[in-house]
C-alpha positions in Angstrom: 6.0 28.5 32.7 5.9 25.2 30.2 7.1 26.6 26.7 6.8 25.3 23.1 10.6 24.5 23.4 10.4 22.3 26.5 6.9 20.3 24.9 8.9 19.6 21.7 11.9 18.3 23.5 12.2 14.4 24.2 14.0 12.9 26.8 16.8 10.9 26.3 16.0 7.3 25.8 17.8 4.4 28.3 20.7 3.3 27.6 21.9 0.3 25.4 22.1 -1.9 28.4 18.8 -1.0 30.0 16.7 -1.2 26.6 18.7 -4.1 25.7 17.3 -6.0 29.4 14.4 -4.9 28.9 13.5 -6.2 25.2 15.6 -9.3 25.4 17.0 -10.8 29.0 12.9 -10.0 30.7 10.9 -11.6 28.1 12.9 -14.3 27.8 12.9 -14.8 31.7 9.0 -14.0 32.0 8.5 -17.3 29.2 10.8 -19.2 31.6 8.3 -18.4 34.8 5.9 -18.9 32.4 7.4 -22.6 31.5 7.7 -23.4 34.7 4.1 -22.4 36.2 3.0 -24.6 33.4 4.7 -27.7 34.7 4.2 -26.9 38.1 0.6 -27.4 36.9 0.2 -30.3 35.3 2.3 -32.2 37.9 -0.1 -30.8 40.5 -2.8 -32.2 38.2 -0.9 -35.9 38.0 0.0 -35.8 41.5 -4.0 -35.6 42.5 -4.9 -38.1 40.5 -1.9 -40.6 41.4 -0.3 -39.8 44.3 2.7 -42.4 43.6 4.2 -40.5 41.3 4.2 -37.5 43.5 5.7 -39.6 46.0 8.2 -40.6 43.4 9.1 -37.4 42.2 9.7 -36.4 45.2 12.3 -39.2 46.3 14.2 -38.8 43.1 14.5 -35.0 43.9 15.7 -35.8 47.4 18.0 -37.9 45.9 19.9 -36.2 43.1 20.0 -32.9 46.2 21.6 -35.8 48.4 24.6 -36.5 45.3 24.4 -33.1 44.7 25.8 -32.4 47.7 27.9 -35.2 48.4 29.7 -34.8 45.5 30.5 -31.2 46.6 31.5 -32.4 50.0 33.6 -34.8 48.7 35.6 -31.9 46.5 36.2 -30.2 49.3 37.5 -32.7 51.1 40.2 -33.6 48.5 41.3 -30.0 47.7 41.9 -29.9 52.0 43.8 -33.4 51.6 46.0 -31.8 49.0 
C-alpha cells in the first residue's frame, strides 16, 4: 500500500555526467543537425536551379576524399619504410 512517506519522497536526480549531456553536449549537437539540415537545404535548392554547381561541388568533394586519402596512404607507407 502507497503511503504519505513514499508520495513525499523524490528520486534521486542523474548524475553530474548524465544531467550535464543532457543540458549541454545534446543541445549543442541537435543545433549542429540542425546546421547541417539547413545547408543540405539550400544547396538542394541551388543545385535545382543550376545543376553546375552541383556538379562542381561534387568534384571538389571527390577530390579533397581522393588527398584525404592519399595523404594517409602515403604515411603509412613511410612509417613501413622506416
Amino acid at each position: 500500500m502507497v503511503d504519505r512517506d513514499y508520495l513525499i519522497e523524490k528520486p534521486p536526480g542523474p548524475g553530474p555526467l548524465k544531467q550535464y549531456l543532457d543540458l549541454t553536449v545534446l543541445p549543442l549537437l541537435i543545433d549542429a543537425a540542425g546546421a547541417v539540415e539547413a545547408v543540405a537545404e539550400r544547396v538542394a535548392v541551388q543545385v535545382r536551379q543550376r545543376p553546375i554547381v552541383g556538379i562542381g561541388v561534387a568534384f571538389g568533394l571527390g577530390c579533397g576524399l581522393a588527398l584525404l586519402g592519399e595523404g594517409e596512404q602515403s604515411r603509412e607507407r613511410r612509417s613501413v619504410k622506416a
